[in-house]
NUVEXKE-619873 format. One record per residue: x, y, z of N, C-alpha, C in turn; residue in one letter; residue number from 1. Coordinates in pm, whole numbers, padded with zeros to 5 digits, m for minus. Last residue first. Example, Ala and Ser with C-alpha at 12.3 -4.5 7.8 and 13.67 -1.06 7.14 Angstrom:
REM residues 2
01285;m00225;00708;01367;m00106;00714;01290;00003;00787;S;2
01319;m00569;00780;01230;m00450;00780;01320;m00330;00780;A;1
END
This chain:
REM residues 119
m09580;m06700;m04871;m09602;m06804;m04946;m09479;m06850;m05023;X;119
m09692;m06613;m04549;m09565;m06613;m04647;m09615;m06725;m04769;X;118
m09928;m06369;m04460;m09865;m06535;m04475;m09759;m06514;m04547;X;117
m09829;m06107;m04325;m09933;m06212;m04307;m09876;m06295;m04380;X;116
m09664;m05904;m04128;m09604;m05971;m04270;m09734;m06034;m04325;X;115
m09687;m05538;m04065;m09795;m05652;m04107;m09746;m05756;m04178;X;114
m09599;m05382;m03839;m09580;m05386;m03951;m09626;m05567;m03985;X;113
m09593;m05250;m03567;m09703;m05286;m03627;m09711;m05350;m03775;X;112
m09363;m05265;m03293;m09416;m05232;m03410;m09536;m05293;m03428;X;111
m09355;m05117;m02964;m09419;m05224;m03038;m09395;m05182;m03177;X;110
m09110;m04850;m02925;m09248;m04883;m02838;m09250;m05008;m02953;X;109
m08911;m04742;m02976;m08931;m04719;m02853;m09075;m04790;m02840;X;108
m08744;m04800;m03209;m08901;m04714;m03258;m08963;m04681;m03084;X;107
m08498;m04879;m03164;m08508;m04829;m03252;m08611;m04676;m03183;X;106
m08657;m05145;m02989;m08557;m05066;m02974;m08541;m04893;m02999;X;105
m08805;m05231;m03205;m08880;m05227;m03075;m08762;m05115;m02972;X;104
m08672;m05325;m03378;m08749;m05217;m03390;m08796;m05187;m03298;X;103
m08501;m05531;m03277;m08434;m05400;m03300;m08572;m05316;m03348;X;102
m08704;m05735;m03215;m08628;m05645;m03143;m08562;m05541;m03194;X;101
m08755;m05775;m03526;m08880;m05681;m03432;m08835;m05647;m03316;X;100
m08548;m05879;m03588;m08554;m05751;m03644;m08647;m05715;m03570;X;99
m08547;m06109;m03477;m08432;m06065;m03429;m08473;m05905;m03464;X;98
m08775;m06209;m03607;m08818;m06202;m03436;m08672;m06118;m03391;X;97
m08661;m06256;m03853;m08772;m06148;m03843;m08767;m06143;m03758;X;96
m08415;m06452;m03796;m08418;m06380;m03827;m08512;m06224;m03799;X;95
m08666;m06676;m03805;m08513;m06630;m03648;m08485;m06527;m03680;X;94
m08761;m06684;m04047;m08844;m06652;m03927;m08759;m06610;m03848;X;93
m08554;m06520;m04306;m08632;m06621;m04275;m08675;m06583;m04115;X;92
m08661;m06310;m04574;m08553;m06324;m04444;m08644;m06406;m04389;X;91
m08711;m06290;m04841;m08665;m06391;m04754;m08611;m06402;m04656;X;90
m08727;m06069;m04970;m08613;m06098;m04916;m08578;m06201;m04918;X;89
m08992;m06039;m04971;m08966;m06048;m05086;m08812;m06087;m05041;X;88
m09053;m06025;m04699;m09083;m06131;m04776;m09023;m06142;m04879;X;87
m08918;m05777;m04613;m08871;m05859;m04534;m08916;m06026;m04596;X;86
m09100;m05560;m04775;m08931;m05602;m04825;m08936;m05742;m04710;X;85
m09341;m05570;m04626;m09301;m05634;m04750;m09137;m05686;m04827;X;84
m09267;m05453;m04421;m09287;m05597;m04355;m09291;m05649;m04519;X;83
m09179;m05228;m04463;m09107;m05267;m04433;m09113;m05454;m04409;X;82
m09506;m05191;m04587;m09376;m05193;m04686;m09241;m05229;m04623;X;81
m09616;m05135;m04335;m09650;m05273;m04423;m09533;m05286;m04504;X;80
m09395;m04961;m04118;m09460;m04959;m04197;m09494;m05098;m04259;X;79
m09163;m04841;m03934;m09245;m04920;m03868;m09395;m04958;m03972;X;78
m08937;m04721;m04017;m08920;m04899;m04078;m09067;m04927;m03990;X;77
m08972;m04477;m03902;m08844;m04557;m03852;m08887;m04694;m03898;X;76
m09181;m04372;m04112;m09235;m04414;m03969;m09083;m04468;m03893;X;75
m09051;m04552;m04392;m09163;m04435;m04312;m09175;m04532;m04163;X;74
m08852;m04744;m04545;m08815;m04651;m04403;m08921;m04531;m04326;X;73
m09037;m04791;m04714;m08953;m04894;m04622;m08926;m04861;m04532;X;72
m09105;m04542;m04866;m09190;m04610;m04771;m09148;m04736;m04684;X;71
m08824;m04495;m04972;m08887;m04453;m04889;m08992;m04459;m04814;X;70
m08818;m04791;m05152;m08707;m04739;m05053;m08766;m04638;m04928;X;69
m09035;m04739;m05315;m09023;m04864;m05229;m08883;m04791;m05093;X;68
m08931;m04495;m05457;m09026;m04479;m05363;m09054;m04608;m05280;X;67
m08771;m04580;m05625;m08699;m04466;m05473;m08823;m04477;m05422;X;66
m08667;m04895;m05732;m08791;m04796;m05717;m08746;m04723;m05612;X;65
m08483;m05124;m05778;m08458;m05043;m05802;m08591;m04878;m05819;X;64
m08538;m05392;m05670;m08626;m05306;m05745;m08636;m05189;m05825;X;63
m08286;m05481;m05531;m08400;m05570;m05605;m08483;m05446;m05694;X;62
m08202;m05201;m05389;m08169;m05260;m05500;m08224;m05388;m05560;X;61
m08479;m05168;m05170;m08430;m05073;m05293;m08324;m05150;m05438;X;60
m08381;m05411;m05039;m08516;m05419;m05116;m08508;m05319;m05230;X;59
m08168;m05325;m04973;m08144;m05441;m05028;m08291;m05454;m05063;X;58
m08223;m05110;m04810;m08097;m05064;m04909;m08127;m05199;m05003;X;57
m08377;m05257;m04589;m08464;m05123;m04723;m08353;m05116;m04820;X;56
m08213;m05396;m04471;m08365;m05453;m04523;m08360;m05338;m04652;X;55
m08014;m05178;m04410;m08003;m05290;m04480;m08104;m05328;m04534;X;54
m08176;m05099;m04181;m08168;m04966;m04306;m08097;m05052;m04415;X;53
m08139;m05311;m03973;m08291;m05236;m04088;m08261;m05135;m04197;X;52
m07870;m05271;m03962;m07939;m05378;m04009;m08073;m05340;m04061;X;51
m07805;m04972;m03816;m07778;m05011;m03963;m07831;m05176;m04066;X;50
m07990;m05027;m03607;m08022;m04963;m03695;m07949;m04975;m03817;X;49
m07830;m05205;m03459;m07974;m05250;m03518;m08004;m05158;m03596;X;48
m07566;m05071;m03488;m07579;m05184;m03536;m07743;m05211;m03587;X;47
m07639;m04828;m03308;m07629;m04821;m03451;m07594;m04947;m03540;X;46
m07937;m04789;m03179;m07824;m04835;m03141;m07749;m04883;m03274;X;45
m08064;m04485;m03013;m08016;m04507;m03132;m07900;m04592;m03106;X;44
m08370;m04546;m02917;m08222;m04559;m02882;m08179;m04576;m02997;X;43
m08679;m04416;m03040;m08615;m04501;m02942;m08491;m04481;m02893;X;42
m08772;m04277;m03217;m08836;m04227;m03092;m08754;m04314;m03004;X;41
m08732;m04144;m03540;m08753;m04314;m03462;m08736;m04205;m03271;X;40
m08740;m03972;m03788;m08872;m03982;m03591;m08842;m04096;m03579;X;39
m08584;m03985;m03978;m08721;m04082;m03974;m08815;m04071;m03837;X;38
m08383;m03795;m03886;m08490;m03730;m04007;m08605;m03892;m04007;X;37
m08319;m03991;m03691;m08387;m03884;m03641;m08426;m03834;m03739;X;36
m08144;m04191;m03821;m08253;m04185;m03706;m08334;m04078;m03689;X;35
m07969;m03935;m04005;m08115;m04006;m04060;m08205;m04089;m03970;X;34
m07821;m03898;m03795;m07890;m03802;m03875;m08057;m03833;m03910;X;33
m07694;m04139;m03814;m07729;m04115;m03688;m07834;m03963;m03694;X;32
m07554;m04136;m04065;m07655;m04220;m04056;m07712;m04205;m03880;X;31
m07434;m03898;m04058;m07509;m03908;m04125;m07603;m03996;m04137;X;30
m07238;m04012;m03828;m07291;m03903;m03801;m07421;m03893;m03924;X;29
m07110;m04172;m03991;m07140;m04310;m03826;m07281;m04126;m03778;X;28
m06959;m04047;m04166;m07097;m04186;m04186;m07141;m04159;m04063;X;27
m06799;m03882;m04117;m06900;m03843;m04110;m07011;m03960;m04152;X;26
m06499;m04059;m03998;m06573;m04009;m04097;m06708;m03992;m04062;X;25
m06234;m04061;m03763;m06397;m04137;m03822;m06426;m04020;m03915;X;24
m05893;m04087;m03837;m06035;m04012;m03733;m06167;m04062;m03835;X;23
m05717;m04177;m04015;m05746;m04288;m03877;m05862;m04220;m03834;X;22
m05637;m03951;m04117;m05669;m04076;m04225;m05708;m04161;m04142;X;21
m05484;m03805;m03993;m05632;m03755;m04000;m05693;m03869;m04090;X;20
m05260;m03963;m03893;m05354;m03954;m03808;m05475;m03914;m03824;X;19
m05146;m04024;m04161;m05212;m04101;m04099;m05290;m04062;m03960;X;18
m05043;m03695;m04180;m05121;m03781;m04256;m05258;m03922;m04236;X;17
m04905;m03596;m03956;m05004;m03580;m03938;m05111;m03699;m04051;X;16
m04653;m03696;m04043;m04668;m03805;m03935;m04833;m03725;m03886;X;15
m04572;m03567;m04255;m04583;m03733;m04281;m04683;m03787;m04157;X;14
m04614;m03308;m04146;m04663;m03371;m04261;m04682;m03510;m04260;X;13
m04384;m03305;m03985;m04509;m03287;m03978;m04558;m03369;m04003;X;12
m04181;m03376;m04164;m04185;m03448;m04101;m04302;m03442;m04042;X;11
m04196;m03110;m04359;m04214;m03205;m04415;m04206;m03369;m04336;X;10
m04137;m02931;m04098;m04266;m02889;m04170;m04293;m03080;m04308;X;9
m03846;m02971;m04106;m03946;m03007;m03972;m04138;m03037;m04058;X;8
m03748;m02953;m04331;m03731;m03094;m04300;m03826;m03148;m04140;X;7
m03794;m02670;m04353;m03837;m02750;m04425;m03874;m02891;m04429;X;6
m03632;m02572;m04136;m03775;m02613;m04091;m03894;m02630;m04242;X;5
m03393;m02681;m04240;m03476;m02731;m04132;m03553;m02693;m04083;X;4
m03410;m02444;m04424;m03359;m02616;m04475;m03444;m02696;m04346;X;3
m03371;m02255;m04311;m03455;m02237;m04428;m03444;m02390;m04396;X;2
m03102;m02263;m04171;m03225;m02242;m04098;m03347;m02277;m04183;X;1
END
């Protein structure tokens, strides 16, 4: 009796393993968190949002400054400093008109974020 429900309890086991190793992880929830610790006011659609929070992760590492990072993301990315990372980047024009939809999304209404010339 001892023996098999050793061999039950260790069949469990095997076959719970991969199932809690397959359930989502608290990302897709922490970064759905952080929409909302920024007041974005729009739809949270988590592709466009994980692409802007890209812009800032990839301006943060060029510079390695926490405070570039957090003024990237003031306002839900609707800031000059978001429109700065997007130069220093290079993200080219098709590109920027793809990101002001997702902010427009995102932020529920127009952005304002200022590139002016590129040089």
């Amino acid at each position: 009796m001892c023996s098999r429900n050793i061999k039950i309890s260790v069949v469990l086991f095997l076959v719970l393993i991969p199932i809690f190793a397959a359930l989502p992880h608290n990302h897709n929830l922490s970064k759905r968190s952080n929409f909302f610790d920024l007041e974005c006011k729009g739809i949270f659609n988590k592709t466009m949002f994980f692409r802007l929070d890209r812009i800032c992760e990839d301006c943060y590492q060029l510079f390695r400054e926490t405070s570039i990072h957090r003024l990237c993301k003031k306002d839900c990315f609707d800031s000059k400093w978001f429109g700065e990372c997007l130069k220093v980047l290079l993200i080219p024009e098709e590109e920027i008109s793809n990101l002001q939809h997702f902010l427009r999304v995102v932020n529920g209404s127009p952005i304002s974020f200022n590139m002016g010339p590129q040089t």
